[in-house]
Residue frames as qw, qx, qy, qz and C-alpha x, y, z in Angstrom:
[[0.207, 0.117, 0.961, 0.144, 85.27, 63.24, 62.31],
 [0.273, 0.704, 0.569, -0.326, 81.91, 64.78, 62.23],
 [0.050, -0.580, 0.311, 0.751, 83.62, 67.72, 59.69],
 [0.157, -0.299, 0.866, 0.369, 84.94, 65.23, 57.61],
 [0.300, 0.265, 0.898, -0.184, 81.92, 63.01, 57.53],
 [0.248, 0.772, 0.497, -0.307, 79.02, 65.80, 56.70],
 [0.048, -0.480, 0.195, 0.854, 81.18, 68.46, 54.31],
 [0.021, 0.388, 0.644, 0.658, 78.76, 67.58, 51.44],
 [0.267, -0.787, -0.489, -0.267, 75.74, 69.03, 53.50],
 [0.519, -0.849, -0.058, 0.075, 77.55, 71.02, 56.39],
 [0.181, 0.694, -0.384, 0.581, 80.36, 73.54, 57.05],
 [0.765, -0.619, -0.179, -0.010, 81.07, 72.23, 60.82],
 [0.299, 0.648, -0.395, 0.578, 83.73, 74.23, 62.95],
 [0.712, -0.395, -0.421, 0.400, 85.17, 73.17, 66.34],
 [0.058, 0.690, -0.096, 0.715, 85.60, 76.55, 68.70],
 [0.713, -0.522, -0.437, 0.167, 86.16, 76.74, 72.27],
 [0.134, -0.894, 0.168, -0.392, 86.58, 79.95, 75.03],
 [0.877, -0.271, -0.315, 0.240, 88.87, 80.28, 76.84],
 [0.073, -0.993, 0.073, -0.065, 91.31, 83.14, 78.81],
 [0.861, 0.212, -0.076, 0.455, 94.78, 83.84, 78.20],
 [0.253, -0.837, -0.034, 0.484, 97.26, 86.13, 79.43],
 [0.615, 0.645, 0.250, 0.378, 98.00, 88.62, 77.02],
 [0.212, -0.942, 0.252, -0.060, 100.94, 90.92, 76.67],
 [0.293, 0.616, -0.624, 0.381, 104.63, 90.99, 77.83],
 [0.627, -0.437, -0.556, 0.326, 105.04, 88.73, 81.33],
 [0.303, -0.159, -0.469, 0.814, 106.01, 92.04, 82.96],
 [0.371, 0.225, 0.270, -0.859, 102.39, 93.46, 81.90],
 [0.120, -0.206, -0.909, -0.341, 100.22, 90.63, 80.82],
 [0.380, 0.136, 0.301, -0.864, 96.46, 90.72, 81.42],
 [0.425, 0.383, 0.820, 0.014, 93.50, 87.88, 81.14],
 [0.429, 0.316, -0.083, -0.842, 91.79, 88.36, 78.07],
 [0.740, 0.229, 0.565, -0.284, 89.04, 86.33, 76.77],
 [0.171, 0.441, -0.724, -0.502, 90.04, 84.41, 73.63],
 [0.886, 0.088, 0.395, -0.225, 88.88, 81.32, 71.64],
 [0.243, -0.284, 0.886, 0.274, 91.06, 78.28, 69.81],
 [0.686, 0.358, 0.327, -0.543, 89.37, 77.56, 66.96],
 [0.794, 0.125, 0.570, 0.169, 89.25, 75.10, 63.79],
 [0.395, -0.251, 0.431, 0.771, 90.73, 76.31, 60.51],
 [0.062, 0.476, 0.690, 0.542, 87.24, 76.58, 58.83],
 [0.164, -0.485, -0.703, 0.494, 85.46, 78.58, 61.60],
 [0.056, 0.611, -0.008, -0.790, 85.49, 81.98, 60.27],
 [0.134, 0.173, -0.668, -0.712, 84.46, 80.82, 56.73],
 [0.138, -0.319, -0.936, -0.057, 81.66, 78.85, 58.23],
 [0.117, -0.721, -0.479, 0.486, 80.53, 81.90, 59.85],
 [0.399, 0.695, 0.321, 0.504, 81.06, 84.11, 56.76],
 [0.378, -0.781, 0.104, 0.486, 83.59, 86.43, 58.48],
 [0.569, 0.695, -0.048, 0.436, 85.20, 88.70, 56.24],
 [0.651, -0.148, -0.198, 0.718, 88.65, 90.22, 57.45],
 [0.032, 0.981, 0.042, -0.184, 88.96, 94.19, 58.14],
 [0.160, 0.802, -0.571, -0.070, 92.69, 93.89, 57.67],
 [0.083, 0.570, -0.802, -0.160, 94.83, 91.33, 56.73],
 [0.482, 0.093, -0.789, -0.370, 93.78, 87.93, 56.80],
 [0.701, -0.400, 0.141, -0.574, 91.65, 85.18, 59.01],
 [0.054, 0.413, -0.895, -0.160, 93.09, 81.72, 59.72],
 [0.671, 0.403, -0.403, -0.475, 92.30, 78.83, 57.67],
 [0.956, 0.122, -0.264, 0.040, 92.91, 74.99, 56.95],
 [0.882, 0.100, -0.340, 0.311, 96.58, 75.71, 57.35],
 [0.025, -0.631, 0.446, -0.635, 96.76, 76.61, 60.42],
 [0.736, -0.342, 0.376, -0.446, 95.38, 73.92, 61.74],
 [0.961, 0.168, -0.198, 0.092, 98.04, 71.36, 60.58],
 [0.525, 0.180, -0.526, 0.644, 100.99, 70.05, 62.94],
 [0.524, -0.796, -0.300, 0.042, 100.20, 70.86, 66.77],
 [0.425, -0.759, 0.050, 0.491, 101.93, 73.98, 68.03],
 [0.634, 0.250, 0.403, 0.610, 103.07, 74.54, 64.33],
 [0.025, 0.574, 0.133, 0.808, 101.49, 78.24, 63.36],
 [0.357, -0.327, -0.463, 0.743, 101.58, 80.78, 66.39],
 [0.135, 0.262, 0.341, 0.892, 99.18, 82.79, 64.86],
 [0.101, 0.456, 0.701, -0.539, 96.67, 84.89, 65.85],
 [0.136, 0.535, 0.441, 0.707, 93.57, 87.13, 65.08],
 [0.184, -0.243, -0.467, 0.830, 92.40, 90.38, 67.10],
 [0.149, 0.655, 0.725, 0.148, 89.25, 91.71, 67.11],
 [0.194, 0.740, 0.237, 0.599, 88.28, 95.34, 66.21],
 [0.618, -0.754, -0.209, -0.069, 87.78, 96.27, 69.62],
 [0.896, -0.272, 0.096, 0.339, 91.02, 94.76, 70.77],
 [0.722, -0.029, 0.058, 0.689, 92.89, 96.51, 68.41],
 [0.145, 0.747, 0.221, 0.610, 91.60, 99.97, 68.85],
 [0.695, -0.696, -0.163, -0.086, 91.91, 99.53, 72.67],
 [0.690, -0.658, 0.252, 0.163, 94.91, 97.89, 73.16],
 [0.727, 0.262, 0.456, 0.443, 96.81, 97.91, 69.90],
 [0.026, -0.490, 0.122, 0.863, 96.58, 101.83, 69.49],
 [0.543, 0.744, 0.355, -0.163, 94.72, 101.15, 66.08],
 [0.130, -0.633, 0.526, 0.553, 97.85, 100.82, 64.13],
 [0.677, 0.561, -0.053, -0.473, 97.93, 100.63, 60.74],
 [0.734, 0.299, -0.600, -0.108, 100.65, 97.79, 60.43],
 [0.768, -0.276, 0.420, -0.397, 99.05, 95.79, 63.09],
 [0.983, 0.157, 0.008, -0.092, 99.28, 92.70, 60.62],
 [0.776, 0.397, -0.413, 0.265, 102.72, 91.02, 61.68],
 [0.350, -0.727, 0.079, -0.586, 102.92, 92.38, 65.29],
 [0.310, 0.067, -0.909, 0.272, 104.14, 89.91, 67.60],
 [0.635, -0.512, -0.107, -0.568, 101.74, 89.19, 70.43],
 [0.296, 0.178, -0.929, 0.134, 102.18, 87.08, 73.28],
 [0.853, -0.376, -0.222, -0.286, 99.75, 84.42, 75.08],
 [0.860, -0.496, -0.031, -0.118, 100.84, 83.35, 77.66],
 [0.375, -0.714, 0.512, 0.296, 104.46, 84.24, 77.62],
 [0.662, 0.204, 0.703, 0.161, 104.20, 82.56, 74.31],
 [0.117, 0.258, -0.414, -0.865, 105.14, 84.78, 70.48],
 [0.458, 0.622, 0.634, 0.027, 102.00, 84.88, 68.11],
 [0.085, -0.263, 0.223, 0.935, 101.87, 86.71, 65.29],
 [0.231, 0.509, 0.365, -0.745, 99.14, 89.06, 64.13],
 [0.303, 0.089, 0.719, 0.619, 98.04, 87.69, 60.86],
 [0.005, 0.395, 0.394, 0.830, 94.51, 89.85, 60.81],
 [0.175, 0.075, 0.472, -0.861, 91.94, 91.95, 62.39],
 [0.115, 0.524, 0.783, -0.316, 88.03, 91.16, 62.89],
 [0.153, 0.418, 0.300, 0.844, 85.59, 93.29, 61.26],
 [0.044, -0.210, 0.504, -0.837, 83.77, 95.44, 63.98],
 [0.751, -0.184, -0.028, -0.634, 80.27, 94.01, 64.23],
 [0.746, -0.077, -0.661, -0.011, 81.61, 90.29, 64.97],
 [0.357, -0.783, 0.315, -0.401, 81.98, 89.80, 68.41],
 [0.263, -0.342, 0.859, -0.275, 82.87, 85.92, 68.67],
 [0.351, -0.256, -0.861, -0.265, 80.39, 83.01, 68.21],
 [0.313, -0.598, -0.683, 0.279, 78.11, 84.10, 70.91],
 [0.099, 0.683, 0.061, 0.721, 76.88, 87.72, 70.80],
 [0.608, -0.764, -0.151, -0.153, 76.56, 87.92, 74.62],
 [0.820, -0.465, 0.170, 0.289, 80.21, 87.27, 75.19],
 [0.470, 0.852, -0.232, 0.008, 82.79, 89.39, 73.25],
 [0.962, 0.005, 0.101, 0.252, 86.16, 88.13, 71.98],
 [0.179, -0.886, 0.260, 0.340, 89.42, 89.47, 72.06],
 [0.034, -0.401, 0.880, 0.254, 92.05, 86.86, 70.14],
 [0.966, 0.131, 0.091, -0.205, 91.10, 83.84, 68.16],
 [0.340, -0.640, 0.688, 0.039, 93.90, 81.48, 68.06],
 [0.506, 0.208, -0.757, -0.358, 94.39, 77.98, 65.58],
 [0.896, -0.252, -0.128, -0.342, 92.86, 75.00, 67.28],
 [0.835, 0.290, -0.345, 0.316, 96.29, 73.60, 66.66],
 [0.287, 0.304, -0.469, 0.778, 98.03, 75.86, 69.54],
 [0.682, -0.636, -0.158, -0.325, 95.04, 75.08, 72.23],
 [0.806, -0.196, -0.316, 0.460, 98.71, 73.47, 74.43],
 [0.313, 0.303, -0.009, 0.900, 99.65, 77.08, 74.42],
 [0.209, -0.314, 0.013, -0.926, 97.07, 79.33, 75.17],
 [0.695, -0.509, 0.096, -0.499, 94.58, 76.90, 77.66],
 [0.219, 0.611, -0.732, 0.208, 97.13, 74.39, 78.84],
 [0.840, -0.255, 0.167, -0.450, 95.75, 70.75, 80.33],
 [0.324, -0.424, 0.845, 0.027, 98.82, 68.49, 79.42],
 [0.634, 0.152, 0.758, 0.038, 96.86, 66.85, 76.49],
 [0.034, 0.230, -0.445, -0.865, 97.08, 66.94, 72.66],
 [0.601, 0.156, -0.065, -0.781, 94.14, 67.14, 70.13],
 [0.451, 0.083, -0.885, -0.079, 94.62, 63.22, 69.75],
 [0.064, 0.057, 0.842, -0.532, 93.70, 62.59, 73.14],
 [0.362, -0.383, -0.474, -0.706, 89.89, 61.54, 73.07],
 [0.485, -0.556, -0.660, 0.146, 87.14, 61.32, 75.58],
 [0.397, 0.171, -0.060, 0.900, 87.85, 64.86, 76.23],
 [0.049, 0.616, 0.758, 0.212, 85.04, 66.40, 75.03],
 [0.508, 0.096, 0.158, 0.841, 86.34, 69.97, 74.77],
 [0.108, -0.155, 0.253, 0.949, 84.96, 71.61, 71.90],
 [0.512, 0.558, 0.493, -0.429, 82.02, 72.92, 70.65],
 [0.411, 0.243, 0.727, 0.493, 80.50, 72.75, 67.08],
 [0.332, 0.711, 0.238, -0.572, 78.86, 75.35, 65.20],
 [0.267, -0.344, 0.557, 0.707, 78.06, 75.68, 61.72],
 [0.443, 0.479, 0.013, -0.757, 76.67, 76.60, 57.97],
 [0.682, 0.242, 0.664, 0.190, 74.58, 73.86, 56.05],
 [0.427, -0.088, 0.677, 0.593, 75.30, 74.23, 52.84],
 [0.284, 0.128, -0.228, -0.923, 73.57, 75.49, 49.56],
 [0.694, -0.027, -0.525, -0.492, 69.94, 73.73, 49.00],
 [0.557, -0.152, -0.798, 0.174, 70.83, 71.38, 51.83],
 [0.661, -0.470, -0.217, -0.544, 68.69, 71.05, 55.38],
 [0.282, -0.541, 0.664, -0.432, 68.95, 70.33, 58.76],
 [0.943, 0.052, 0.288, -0.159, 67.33, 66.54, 58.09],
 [0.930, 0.307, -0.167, 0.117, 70.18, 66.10, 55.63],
 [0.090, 0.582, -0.675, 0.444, 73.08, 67.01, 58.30],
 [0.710, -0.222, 0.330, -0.580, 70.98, 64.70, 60.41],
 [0.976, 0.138, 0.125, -0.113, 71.82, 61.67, 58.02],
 [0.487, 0.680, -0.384, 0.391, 75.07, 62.73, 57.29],
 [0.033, -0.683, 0.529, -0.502, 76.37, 62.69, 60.99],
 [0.860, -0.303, 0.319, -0.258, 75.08, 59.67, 62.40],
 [0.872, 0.380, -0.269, 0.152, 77.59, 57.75, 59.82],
 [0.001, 0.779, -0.377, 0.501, 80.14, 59.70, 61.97],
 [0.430, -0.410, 0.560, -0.578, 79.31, 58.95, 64.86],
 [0.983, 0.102, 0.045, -0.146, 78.61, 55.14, 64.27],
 [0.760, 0.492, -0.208, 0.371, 82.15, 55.10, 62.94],
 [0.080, -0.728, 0.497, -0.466, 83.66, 56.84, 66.07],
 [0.586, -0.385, 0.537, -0.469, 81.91, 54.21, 68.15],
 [0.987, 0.071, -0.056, 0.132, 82.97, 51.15, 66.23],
 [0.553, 0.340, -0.494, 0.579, 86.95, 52.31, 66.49],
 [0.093, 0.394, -0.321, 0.856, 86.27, 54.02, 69.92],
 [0.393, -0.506, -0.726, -0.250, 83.71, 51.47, 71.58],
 [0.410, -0.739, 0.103, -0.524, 81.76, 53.42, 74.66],
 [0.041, 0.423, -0.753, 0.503, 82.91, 52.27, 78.49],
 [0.047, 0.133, 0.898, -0.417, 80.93, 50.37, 80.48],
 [0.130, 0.647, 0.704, -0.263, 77.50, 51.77, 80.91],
 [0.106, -0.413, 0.232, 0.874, 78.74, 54.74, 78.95],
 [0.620, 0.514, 0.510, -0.302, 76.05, 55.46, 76.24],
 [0.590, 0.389, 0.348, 0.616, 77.16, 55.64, 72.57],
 [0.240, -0.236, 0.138, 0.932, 78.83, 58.59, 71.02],
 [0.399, 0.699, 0.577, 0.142, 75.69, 60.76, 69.04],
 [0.073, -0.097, -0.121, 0.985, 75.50, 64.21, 67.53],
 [0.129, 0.747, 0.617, -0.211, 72.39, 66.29, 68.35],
 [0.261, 0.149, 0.168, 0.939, 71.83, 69.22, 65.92],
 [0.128, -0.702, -0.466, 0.522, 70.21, 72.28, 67.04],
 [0.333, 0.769, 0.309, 0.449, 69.07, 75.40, 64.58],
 [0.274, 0.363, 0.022, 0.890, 70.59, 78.92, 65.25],
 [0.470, -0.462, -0.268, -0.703, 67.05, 80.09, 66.21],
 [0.819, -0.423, -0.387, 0.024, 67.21, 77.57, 69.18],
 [0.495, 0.119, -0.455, 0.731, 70.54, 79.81, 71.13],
 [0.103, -0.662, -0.553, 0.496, 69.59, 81.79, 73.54],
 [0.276, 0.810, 0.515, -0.047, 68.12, 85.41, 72.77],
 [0.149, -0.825, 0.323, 0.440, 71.27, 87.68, 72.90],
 [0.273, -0.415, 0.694, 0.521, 73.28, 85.27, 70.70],
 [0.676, 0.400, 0.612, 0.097, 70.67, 83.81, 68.17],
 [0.451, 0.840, 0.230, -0.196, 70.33, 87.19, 66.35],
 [0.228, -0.851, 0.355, 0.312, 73.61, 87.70, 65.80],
 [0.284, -0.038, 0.852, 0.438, 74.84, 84.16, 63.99],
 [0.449, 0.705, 0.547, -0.055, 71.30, 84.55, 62.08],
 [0.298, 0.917, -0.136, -0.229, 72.42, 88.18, 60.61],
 [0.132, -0.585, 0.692, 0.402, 75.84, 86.41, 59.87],
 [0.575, 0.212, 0.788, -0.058, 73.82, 83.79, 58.09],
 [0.310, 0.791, 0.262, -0.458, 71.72, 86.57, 56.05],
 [0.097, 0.849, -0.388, -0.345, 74.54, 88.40, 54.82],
 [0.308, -0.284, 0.855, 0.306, 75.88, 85.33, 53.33],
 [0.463, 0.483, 0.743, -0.033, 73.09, 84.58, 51.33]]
């Protein structure tokens, strides 16, 4: 809703960690992954090393695209650093994915303090962190937001742009009892902590 609302002034991507077992079931192994929204990696001006990143349409129909991405790391580690990585099966959680592209090596994830192995559609979050509820289900309160205001536009005009949102959640979706309306609070880059700030800042840069 908040996406939807703000895309004249704001790129806004829904991402959320989470660990998956990766592998065959007769040698799987947790690795840290994140389920993310179909814009994320465009909002964060991620460019692919190989093949491709996923997009809009992967995040239509729940459980529709098994797809994944692996990060540089990931596939020099545990992938052997093959050259036709892109199409690869994978599996989460005893679950096929195919490899649709690889990370370039300086990203590490949305959070430089915390490195990523898999990113996964948003749409296959029943798969890879399992809780018995689909992306419909609200009150939830999941996922996080991150993301890249626009050309010329300003954090005062994502600021007027999202409260329409969020008014509109909480007239179809009134609060509970004592429950306080629904708001969003934005927060600059510059305001994460010190490991991760520099990191989305230089991905900021380089876009510019």
């Amino acid at each position: 809703d908040g996406r939807d609302a703000s895309r004249d002034v704001l790129d806004l991507a829904a991402h959320a960690e989470t660990v998956a077992l990766v592998g065959p079931a007769d040698n799987a192994e947790p690795r840290p992954l994140e389920v993310v929204s179909g814009n994320y990696f465009r909002a964060l001006g991620v460019v692919p090393q190989h093949g491709r990143l996923l997009d809009e349409g992967d995040e239509v129909g729940e459980l529709a695209h098994p797809v994944a991405v692996v990060s540089d790391q990931f596939w020099k580690t545990r992938l052997g650093q093959r050259a036709d990585v892109v199409g690869q099966p994978l599996y989460l959680n005893g679950a096929r994915f195919e490899i649709v592209g690889v990370t370039p090596a300086d990203f590490p994830g949305t959070y430089a303090s915390r490195h990523i192995d898999i990113w996964a559609p948003v749409s296959m979050q029943q798969s890879v962190r399992p809780r018995g509820l689909t992306l419909e289900s609200r009150t939830w309160g999941w996922l996080s937001m991150i993301g890249r205001l626009k050309a010329g536009m300003t954090q005062a005009d994502a600021e007027r742009e999202l409260p329409r949102a969020a008014d509109d959640i909480n007239t179809r979706f009134p609060p509970r009892g004592g429950d306080a309306p629904f708001a969003f609070i934005t927060r600059p880059a510059s305001a994460m902590g010190d490991a991760d700030a520099p990191a989305v800042l230089a991905l900021a840069l380089d876009e510019r």
